[in-house]
N, C-alpha and C positions, 0 to 999 in steps of 0.2 A: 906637937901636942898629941897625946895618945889617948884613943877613945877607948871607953871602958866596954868590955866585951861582956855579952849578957852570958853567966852562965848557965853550961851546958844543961838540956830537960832531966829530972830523974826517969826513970823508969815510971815510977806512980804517975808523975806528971804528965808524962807523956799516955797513960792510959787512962786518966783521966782529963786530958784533952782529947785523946781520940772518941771517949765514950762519950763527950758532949759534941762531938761532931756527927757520931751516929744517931743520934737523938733530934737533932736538928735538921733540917730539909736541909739538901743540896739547893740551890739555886740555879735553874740551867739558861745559858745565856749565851754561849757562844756556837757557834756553826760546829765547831768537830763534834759535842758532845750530843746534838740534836743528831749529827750523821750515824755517832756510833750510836747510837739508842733505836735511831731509824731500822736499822735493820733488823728483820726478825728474828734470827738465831741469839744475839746480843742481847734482844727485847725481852726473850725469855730466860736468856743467862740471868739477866738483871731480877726477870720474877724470881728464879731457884734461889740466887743469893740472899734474896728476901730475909730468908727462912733463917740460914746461920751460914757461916765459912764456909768452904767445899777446898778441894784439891779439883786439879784437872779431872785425874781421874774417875771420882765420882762427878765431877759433871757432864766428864763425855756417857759415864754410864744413865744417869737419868736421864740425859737428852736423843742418847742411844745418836754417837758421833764418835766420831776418830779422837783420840786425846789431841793431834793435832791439831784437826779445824778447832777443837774449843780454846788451844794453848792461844792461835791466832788472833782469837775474837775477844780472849779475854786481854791479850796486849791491848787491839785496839781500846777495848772500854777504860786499860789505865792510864794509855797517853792519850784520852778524852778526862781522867782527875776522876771516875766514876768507879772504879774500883782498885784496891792498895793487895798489897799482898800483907798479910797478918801475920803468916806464922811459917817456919821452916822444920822439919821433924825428921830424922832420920828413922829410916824404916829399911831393914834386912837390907843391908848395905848402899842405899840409894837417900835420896832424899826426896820428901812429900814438899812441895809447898802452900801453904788456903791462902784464899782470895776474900776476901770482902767487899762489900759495898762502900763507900767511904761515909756515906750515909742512907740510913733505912727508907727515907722518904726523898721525892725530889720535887719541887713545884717549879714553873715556868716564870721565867722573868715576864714581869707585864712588859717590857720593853725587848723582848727576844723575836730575831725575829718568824718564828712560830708562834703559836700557842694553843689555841682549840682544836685546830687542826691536825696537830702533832700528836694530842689527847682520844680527839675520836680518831682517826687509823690507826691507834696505838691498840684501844679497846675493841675496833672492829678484826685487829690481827690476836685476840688474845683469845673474842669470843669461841667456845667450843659449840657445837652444836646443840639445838635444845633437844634435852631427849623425856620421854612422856613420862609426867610425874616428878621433875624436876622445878625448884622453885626457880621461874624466870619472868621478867616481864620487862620489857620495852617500849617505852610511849612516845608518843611526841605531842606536846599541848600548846596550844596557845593563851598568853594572859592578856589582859589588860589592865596595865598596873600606875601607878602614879609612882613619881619618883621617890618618895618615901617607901610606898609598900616595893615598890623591884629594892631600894637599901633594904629594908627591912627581912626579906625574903633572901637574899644574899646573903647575911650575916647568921641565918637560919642555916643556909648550906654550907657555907665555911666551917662552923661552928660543928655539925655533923660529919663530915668529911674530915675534920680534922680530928677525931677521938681514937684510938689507941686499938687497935684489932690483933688480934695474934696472927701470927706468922706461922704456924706451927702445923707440920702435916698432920699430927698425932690428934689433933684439934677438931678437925672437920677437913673438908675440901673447900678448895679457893673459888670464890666468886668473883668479879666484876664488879664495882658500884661506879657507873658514867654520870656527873652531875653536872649541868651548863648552864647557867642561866643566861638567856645573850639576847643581844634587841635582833627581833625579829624583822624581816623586810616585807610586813604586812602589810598593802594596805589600808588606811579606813577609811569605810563609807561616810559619807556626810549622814544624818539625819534624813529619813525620806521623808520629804515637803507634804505627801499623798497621806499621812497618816497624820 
């Protein structure tokens, strides 16, 4: 009995399946892709590509690195499924080839096993130094919220955190935005009897 074989992607197809895959969060969920993201050089390779494609060579130049160590680190990030090679171009006898992200955004599986944690060291390796006159600020607050208002307040910062920012150097320079909403290990006082 012979199965019917799906025919082969077009060209269009395939780039508009790839363009709804950049559009869409990666999902991160398994051990190697938390390992290759772990590390700092990678951490940042993944910020540059943000932006658009690159060749090695401009990435070893903006990260001011050997085309090597970055040819290495970008292997590791695409037998971690986090970035594909786009394009191949021949240039003065040799050949160029760009790297992308395979998606612009990534979010953590609720069920990985990282998550906050993976987020803040990720942002405390990103932050640069505050320098005077710079718009920065850092808090840490405590609520007390009933289980409606911490939903309510959640759906607030999802909602925020998920809206569309440029990537774009020509744009401004890049910030940091760190959002957590998580249950605190506060205690509470009872009611003082005295009052």
């Amino acid at each position: 009995m012979a199965h019917d074989q799906p025919p082969p992607e077009s060209s269009t197809d395939q780039s508009s399946r790839r363009q709804h895959d950049e559009q869409n969060p990666l999902v991160l969920r398994s051990a190697e892709q938390f390992k290759a993201l772990g590390h700092p050089v990678r951490h940042r390779l993944v910020n540059v590509l943000r932006q658009r494609p690159a060749t090695l060579r401009q990435l070893a130049e903006v990260l001011r690195m050997s085309k090597g160590t970055i040819g290495y680190h970008v292997r590791v990030l695409r037998e971690a499924g986090l970035v594909r090679l786009t394009e191949t171009r021949r240039v003065r006898g040799g050949t160029e080839q760009y790297f992308a992200l395979v998606s612009r955004s990534f979010k953590v599986h609720e069920d990985a096993p990282v998550g906050r944690e993976f987020l803040i060291n990720a942002a405390l390796g990103e932050m640069a130094p505050d320098r005077p006159g710079e718009p920065s600020h850092t808090a840490l607050r405590h609520l007390w919220l009933t289980d409606t208002e911490a939903h309510a307040l959640e759906a607030r910062l999802r909602a925020m955190t998920s809206e569309p920012h440029p990537a774009d150097p020509a744009h401004g320079r890049p910030y940091g935005l760190l959002v957590s909403l998580f249950r605190a290990d506060v205690p509470s006082l009872p009611p003082d009897d005295a009052h």
